[in-house]
C-alpha positions in Angstrom: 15.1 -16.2 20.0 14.2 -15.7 23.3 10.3 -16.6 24.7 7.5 -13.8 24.8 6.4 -13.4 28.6 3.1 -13.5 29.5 3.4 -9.8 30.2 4.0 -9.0 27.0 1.5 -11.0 25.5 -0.8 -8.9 27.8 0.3 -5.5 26.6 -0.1 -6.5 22.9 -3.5 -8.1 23.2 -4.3 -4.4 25.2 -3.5 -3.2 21.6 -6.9 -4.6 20.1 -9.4 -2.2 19.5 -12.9 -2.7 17.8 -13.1 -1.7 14.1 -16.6 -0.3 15.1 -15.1 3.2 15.9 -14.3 3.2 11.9 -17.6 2.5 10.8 -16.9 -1.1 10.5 -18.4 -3.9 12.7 -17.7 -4.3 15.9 -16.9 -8.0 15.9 -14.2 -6.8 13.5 -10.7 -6.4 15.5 -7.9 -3.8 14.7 -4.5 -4.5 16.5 -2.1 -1.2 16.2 1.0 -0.1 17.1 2.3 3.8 16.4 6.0 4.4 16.6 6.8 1.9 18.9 8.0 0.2 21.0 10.2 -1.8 18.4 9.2 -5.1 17.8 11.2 -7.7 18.2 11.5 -11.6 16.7 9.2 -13.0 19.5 6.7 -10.6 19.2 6.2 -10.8 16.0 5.7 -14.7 16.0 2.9 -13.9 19.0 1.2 -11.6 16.8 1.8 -14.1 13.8 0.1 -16.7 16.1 -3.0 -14.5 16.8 -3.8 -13.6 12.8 -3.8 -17.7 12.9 -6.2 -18.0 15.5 -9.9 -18.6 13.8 -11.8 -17.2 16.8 -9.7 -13.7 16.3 -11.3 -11.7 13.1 -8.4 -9.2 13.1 -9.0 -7.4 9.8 -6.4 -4.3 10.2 -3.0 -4.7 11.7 -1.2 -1.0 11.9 2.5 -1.9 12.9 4.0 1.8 12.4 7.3 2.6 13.2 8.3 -0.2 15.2 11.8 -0.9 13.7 10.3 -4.1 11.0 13.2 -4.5 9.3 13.7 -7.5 6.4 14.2 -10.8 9.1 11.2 -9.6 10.7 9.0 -9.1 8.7 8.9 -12.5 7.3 7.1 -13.9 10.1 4.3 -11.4 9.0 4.8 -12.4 5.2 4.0 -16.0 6.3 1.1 -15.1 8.3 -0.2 -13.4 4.9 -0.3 -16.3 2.9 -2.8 -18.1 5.3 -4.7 -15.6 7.2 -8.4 -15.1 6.2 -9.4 -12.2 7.5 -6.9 -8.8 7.1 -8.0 -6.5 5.1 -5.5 -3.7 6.0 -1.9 -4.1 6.5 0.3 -0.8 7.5 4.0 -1.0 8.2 5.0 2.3 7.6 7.8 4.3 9.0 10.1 1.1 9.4 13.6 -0.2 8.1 12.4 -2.6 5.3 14.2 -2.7 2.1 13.3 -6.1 0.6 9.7 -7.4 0.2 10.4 -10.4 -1.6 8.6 -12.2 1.4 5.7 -9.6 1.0 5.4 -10.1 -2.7 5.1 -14.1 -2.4 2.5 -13.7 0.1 0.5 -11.7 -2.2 0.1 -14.1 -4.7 -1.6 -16.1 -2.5 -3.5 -14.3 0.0 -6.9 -13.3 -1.5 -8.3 -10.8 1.7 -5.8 -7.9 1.4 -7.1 -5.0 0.2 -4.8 -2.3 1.3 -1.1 -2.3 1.5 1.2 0.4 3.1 4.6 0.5 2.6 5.2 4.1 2.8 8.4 5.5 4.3 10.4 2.8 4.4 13.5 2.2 2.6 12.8 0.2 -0.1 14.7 -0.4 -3.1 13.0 -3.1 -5.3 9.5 -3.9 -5.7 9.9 -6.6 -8.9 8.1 -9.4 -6.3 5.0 -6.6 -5.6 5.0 -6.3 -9.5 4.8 -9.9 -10.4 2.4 -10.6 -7.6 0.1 -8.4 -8.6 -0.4 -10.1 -12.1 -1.8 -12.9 -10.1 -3.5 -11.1 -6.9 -6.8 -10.0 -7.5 -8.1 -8.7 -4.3 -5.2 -5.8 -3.4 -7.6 -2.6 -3.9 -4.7 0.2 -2.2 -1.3 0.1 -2.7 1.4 3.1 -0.9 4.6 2.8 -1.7 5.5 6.6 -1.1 8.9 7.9 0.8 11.2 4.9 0.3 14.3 4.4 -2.8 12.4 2.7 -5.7 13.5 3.1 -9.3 12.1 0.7 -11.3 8.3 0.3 -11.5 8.7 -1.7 -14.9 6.7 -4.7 -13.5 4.1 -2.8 -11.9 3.1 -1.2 -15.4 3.5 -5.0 -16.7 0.9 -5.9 -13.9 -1.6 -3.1 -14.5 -1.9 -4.6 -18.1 -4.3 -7.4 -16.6 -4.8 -6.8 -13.0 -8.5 -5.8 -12.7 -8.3 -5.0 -9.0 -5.7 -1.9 -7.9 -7.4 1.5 -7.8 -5.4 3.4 -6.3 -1.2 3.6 -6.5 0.8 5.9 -4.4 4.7 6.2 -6.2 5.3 9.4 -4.2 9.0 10.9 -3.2 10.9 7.8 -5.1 13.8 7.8 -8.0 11.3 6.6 -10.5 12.2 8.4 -14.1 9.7 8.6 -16.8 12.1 5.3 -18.7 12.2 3.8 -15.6 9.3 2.5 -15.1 6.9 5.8 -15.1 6.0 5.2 -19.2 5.5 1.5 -19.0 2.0 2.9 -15.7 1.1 5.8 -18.5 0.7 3.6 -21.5 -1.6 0.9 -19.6 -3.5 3.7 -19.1 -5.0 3.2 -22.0 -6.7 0.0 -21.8 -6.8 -0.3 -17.6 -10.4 0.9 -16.4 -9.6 0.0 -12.7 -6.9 2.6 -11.5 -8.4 5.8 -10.7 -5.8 7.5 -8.4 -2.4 7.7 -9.4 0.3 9.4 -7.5 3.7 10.0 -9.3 4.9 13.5 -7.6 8.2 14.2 -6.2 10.2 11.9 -8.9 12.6 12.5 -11.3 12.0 14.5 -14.4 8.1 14.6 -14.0 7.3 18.0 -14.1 9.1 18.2 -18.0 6.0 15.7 -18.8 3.6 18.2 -17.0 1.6 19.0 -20.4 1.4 15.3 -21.4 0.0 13.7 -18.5 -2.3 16.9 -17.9 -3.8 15.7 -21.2 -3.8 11.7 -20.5 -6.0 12.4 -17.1 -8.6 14.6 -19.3 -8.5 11.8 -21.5 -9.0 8.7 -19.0 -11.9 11.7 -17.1 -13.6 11.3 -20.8 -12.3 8.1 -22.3 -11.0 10.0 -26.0 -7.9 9.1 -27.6 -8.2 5.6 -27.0 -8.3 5.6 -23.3 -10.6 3.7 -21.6 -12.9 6.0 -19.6 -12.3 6.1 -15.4 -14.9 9.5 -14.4 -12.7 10.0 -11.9 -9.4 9.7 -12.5 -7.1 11.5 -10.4 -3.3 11.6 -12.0 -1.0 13.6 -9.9 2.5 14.4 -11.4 3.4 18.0 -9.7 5.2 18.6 -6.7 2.8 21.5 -5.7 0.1 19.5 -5.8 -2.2 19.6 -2.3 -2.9 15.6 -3.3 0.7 14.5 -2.9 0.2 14.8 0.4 1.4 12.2 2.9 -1.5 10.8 4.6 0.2 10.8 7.2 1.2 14.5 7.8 -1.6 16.5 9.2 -5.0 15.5 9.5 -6.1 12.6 8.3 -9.6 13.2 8.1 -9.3 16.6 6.1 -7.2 14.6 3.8 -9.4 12.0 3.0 -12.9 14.5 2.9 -10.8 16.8 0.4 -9.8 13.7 -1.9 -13.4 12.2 -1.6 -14.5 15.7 -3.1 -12.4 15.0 -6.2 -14.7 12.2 -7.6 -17.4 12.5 -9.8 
Protein backbone atom coordinates (compact mmCIF):
# COMPACT_ATOMS: atom_id res chain seq x y z
CA UNK A 1 0.00 0.00 0.00
CA UNK A 2 1.43 3.02 -1.13
CA UNK A 3 1.99 6.36 1.36
CA UNK A 4 -0.81 9.20 1.42
CA UNK A 5 0.87 12.54 0.26
CA UNK A 6 0.69 15.43 2.12
CA UNK A 7 -1.58 16.79 -0.66
CA UNK A 8 -3.99 14.55 -0.10
CA UNK A 9 -4.08 14.68 3.38
CA UNK A 10 -4.81 18.44 2.68
CA UNK A 11 -7.81 17.86 0.45
CA UNK A 12 -9.44 15.34 2.95
CA UNK A 13 -8.96 17.53 6.06
CA UNK A 14 -10.77 20.43 3.41
CA UNK A 15 -13.59 17.89 3.81
CA UNK A 16 -14.38 18.87 7.57
CA UNK A 17 -17.21 20.94 8.00
CA UNK A 18 -18.80 22.12 11.37
CA UNK A 19 -21.91 20.11 12.56
CA UNK A 20 -23.29 23.68 13.57
CA UNK A 21 -24.94 24.11 10.11
CA UNK A 22 -27.20 20.93 11.36
CA UNK A 23 -28.20 22.33 14.39
CA UNK A 24 -25.55 20.61 16.24
CA UNK A 25 -22.50 22.26 18.01
CA UNK A 26 -20.06 23.77 16.31
CA UNK A 27 -17.16 22.20 18.07
CA UNK A 28 -18.77 19.05 16.59
CA UNK A 29 -16.94 17.98 13.16
CA UNK A 30 -18.54 16.31 10.13
CA UNK A 31 -16.05 14.89 7.43
CA UNK A 32 -18.00 13.98 4.03
CA UNK A 33 -17.45 12.67 0.85
CA UNK A 34 -20.49 12.42 -2.01
CA UNK A 35 -19.78 10.19 -4.95
CA UNK A 36 -16.28 10.32 -4.92
CA UNK A 37 -13.42 10.46 -5.66
CA UNK A 38 -12.94 6.60 -4.77
CA UNK A 39 -11.15 5.95 -1.77
CA UNK A 40 -8.40 4.01 -1.73
CA UNK A 41 -6.38 1.73 1.12
CA UNK A 42 -4.26 4.83 2.21
CA UNK A 43 -6.88 7.02 2.57
CA UNK A 44 -8.84 5.24 4.41
CA UNK A 45 -6.04 4.53 7.12
CA UNK A 46 -5.59 8.65 7.16
CA UNK A 47 -9.02 9.00 7.87
CA UNK A 48 -8.89 6.00 10.30
CA UNK A 49 -6.01 7.89 11.94
CA UNK A 50 -8.00 11.15 12.34
CA UNK A 51 -11.35 9.37 14.16
CA UNK A 52 -8.26 8.21 16.62
CA UNK A 53 -7.12 11.55 17.21
CA UNK A 54 -8.66 12.79 20.77
CA UNK A 55 -8.39 16.49 19.82
CA UNK A 56 -10.79 15.74 16.58
CA UNK A 57 -14.59 15.34 17.89
CA UNK A 58 -15.68 14.01 14.46
CA UNK A 59 -19.28 12.83 15.18
CA UNK A 60 -20.58 12.19 11.36
CA UNK A 61 -18.50 10.67 8.74
CA UNK A 62 -20.59 10.57 5.18
CA UNK A 63 -18.32 8.32 2.88
CA UNK A 64 -21.02 8.05 -0.13
CA UNK A 65 -20.25 6.48 -3.18
CA UNK A 66 -16.63 6.32 -3.07
CA UNK A 67 -16.04 2.68 -4.23
CA UNK A 68 -15.80 1.03 -0.12
CA UNK A 69 -15.75 -2.19 -1.05
CA UNK A 70 -15.16 -5.31 1.77
CA UNK A 71 -10.90 -4.86 2.21
CA UNK A 72 -11.61 -1.43 2.73
CA UNK A 73 -13.84 -0.97 4.81
CA UNK A 74 -12.16 -2.86 7.55
CA UNK A 75 -9.91 -0.09 8.30
CA UNK A 76 -13.18 1.84 9.15
CA UNK A 77 -14.62 -1.29 11.05
CA UNK A 78 -11.54 -1.04 13.36
CA UNK A 79 -11.77 2.57 13.82
CA UNK A 80 -15.40 1.73 15.08
CA UNK A 81 -14.52 -0.36 17.87
CA UNK A 82 -12.36 2.51 19.56
CA UNK A 83 -13.58 5.77 18.44
CA UNK A 84 -15.57 7.86 21.04
CA UNK A 85 -17.17 10.21 19.43
CA UNK A 86 -19.22 9.22 15.83
CA UNK A 87 -22.49 9.34 16.06
CA UNK A 88 -23.35 8.96 12.25
CA UNK A 89 -21.76 6.62 9.95
CA UNK A 90 -23.02 6.72 6.05
CA UNK A 91 -21.45 4.50 3.43
CA UNK A 92 -24.04 4.41 0.99
CA UNK A 93 -23.89 3.89 -2.73
CA UNK A 94 -20.70 1.64 -2.39
CA UNK A 95 -19.53 -2.07 -3.39
CA UNK A 96 -19.83 -3.74 0.10
CA UNK A 97 -21.18 -7.11 0.35
CA UNK A 98 -19.87 -8.39 3.68
CA UNK A 99 -20.13 -6.55 7.03
CA UNK A 100 -18.77 -9.04 9.24
CA UNK A 101 -16.11 -6.40 10.11
CA UNK A 102 -19.11 -3.88 10.65
CA UNK A 103 -21.04 -6.26 12.82
CA UNK A 104 -17.96 -6.95 15.27
CA UNK A 105 -17.46 -3.43 15.65
CA UNK A 106 -20.85 -2.94 16.77
CA UNK A 107 -20.71 -4.94 19.62
CA UNK A 108 -18.38 -2.92 21.00
CA UNK A 109 -18.69 0.61 20.06
CA UNK A 110 -21.21 2.31 22.36
CA UNK A 111 -21.46 6.04 20.37
CA UNK A 112 -23.11 4.97 17.08
CA UNK A 113 -26.38 5.91 16.72
CA UNK A 114 -27.10 5.76 13.10
CA UNK A 115 -25.99 3.34 10.56
CA UNK A 116 -26.40 3.60 6.66
CA UNK A 117 -25.80 0.86 4.58
CA UNK A 118 -28.24 1.55 1.94
CA UNK A 119 -27.50 0.74 -1.67
CA UNK A 120 -24.84 -1.37 -1.46
CA UNK A 121 -24.76 -4.91 -2.37
CA UNK A 122 -25.13 -6.72 0.51
CA UNK A 123 -26.03 -10.16 0.95
CA UNK A 124 -25.82 -11.17 4.66
CA UNK A 125 -26.39 -9.28 7.71
CA UNK A 126 -26.28 -12.38 10.46
CA UNK A 127 -23.06 -10.21 12.19
CA UNK A 128 -25.54 -6.77 12.24
CA UNK A 129 -28.14 -9.23 13.83
CA UNK A 130 -26.08 -10.76 16.50
CA UNK A 131 -24.47 -7.48 17.30
CA UNK A 132 -27.35 -5.81 17.90
CA UNK A 133 -28.38 -8.22 20.79
CA UNK A 134 -25.45 -6.75 22.57
CA UNK A 135 -25.29 -3.02 21.12
CA UNK A 136 -27.28 -0.74 22.93
CA UNK A 137 -26.69 2.62 21.64
CA UNK A 138 -27.47 2.01 17.47
CA UNK A 139 -30.83 4.23 17.41
CA UNK A 140 -31.07 4.17 13.09
CA UNK A 141 -30.36 1.46 11.08
CA UNK A 142 -30.77 1.63 6.70
CA UNK A 143 -30.21 -1.26 5.13
CA UNK A 144 -32.39 -0.41 1.91
CA UNK A 145 -31.35 -1.18 -1.88
CA UNK A 146 -28.75 -3.95 -1.39
CA UNK A 147 -29.54 -8.29 -1.80
CA UNK A 148 -30.50 -9.36 1.79
CA UNK A 149 -32.72 -12.39 2.38
CA UNK A 150 -32.54 -13.42 5.66
CA UNK A 151 -33.40 -11.00 8.51
CA UNK A 152 -33.92 -14.08 10.94
CA UNK A 153 -31.32 -12.59 13.46
CA UNK A 154 -32.46 -9.13 13.32
CA UNK A 155 -36.02 -10.35 14.56
CA UNK A 156 -33.95 -12.49 17.15
CA UNK A 157 -32.25 -9.13 18.24
CA UNK A 158 -35.31 -7.03 18.44
CA UNK A 159 -36.53 -9.52 21.18
CA UNK A 160 -34.18 -7.65 23.78
CA UNK A 161 -32.55 -4.87 22.13
CA UNK A 162 -34.09 -1.77 23.80
CA UNK A 163 -32.40 0.74 21.58
CA UNK A 164 -33.30 0.61 17.50
CA UNK A 165 -36.21 2.76 16.56
CA UNK A 166 -36.14 2.89 13.35
CA UNK A 167 -35.27 -0.08 10.58
CA UNK A 168 -35.17 0.55 6.91
CA UNK A 169 -35.52 -3.29 5.02
CA UNK A 170 -36.50 -1.44 1.76
CA UNK A 171 -35.95 -3.07 -2.04
CA UNK A 172 -34.29 -6.48 -0.61
CA UNK A 173 -35.28 -10.37 -1.22
CA UNK A 174 -36.69 -10.63 2.26
CA UNK A 175 -40.02 -13.07 2.20
CA UNK A 176 -42.38 -13.03 4.91
CA UNK A 177 -40.54 -16.87 6.14
CA UNK A 178 -37.42 -15.37 5.65
CA UNK A 179 -36.92 -13.37 8.13
CA UNK A 180 -40.07 -10.80 7.66
CA UNK A 181 -42.38 -13.02 10.45
CA UNK A 182 -39.60 -13.58 12.97
CA UNK A 183 -39.59 -8.60 12.97
CA UNK A 184 -43.62 -8.93 13.02
CA UNK A 185 -44.01 -11.29 15.99
CA UNK A 186 -41.44 -9.23 18.30
CA UNK A 187 -43.75 -6.67 17.59
CA UNK A 188 -45.60 -7.67 20.23
CA UNK A 189 -43.49 -7.28 23.12
CA UNK A 190 -40.76 -4.53 21.58
CA UNK A 191 -41.86 -0.89 22.66
CA UNK A 192 -38.68 0.67 21.03
CA UNK A 193 -39.17 0.30 17.16
CA UNK A 194 -41.44 2.87 15.82
CA UNK A 195 -40.64 3.00 12.11
CA UNK A 196 -40.50 0.06 10.18
CA UNK A 197 -39.81 -0.16 6.52
CA UNK A 198 -40.48 -3.52 4.71
CA UNK A 199 -41.68 -2.25 1.09
CA UNK A 200 -40.51 -3.44 -2.23
CA UNK A 201 -39.90 -7.27 -0.86
CA UNK A 202 -41.10 -10.36 -1.83
CA UNK A 203 -44.78 -11.36 -1.21
CA UNK A 204 -45.61 -8.39 1.13
CA UNK A 205 -48.39 -6.88 -0.37
CA UNK A 206 -50.45 -10.59 0.06
CA UNK A 207 -49.98 -9.69 3.95
CA UNK A 208 -51.32 -6.10 3.18
CA UNK A 209 -54.52 -6.72 5.60
CA UNK A 210 -52.46 -8.29 8.34
CA UNK A 211 -49.89 -5.81 8.98
CA UNK A 212 -52.52 -2.98 8.30
CA UNK A 213 -54.02 -4.42 11.52
CA UNK A 214 -50.63 -5.13 13.61
CA UNK A 215 -49.63 -1.11 13.12
CA UNK A 216 -53.26 -0.11 14.46
CA UNK A 217 -52.58 -2.42 17.11
CA UNK A 218 -48.88 -1.39 18.18
CA UNK A 219 -50.66 2.85 17.45
CA UNK A 220 -53.14 1.46 20.48
CA UNK A 221 -51.35 -1.33 22.24
CA UNK A 222 -54.67 -4.11 21.77
CA UNK A 223 -54.16 -7.56 21.03
CA UNK A 224 -51.31 -7.99 23.09
CA UNK A 225 -48.97 -5.51 21.54
CA UNK A 226 -47.19 -3.35 23.39
CA UNK A 227 -48.26 0.24 22.66
CA UNK A 228 -45.63 2.55 20.35
CA UNK A 229 -48.16 6.04 19.54
CA UNK A 230 -46.49 6.26 16.71
CA UNK A 231 -45.68 3.48 14.94
CA UNK A 232 -45.16 3.72 11.44
CA UNK A 233 -45.16 0.12 9.58
CA UNK A 234 -44.74 0.45 5.91
CA UNK A 235 -45.36 -2.83 3.75
CA UNK A 236 -46.75 -1.21 0.20
CA UNK A 237 -44.84 -0.39 -2.66
CA UNK A 238 -47.04 2.84 -3.25
CA UNK A 239 -46.35 4.00 -0.20
CA UNK A 240 -44.89 7.92 -0.26
CA UNK A 241 -42.74 6.64 3.05
CA UNK A 242 -40.72 4.03 1.14
CA UNK A 243 -39.03 6.65 -0.19
CA UNK A 244 -35.25 6.70 -0.52
CA UNK A 245 -33.96 9.46 1.52
CA UNK A 246 -31.84 9.96 -0.79
CA UNK A 247 -33.93 10.72 -3.92
CA UNK A 248 -35.33 14.12 -3.93
CA UNK A 249 -35.34 16.43 -1.20
CA UNK A 250 -34.22 15.55 1.81
CA UNK A 251 -35.66 18.09 3.86
CA UNK A 252 -39.37 17.61 2.48
CA UNK A 253 -38.80 13.98 3.32
CA UNK A 254 -37.92 14.23 6.73
CA UNK A 255 -40.76 17.35 7.55
CA UNK A 256 -43.45 14.93 5.89
CA UNK A 257 -42.28 11.83 8.19
CA UNK A 258 -41.94 14.14 11.29
CA UNK A 259 -45.77 14.99 10.54
CA UNK A 260 -46.57 11.19 10.96
CA UNK A 261 -45.96 11.13 14.73
CA UNK A 262 -48.26 11.68 17.37
Amino acid sequence: MSEITDERKKEINEKFTTDKWWGGDENELWLHFYDGPELNAADLKYIDSLLKQEDKKITRLTLNGCGINDITIKSISEALKTNKTLKRLDLYRNEITDVKSIGEALKTNDTLQELGLGNNKITDVKSIGEALEINKKLQTLYLYRNEIKDVKSIGKALKTNNTLQRLNLVNNKITYDSGIQSIIDVLKTNNTLDELYLSHNPELVSKKEDLKDIEKYKQYGSKGYKQVRGMVLVWENNDWRSVDPEDGDMESYLLNKINLRF
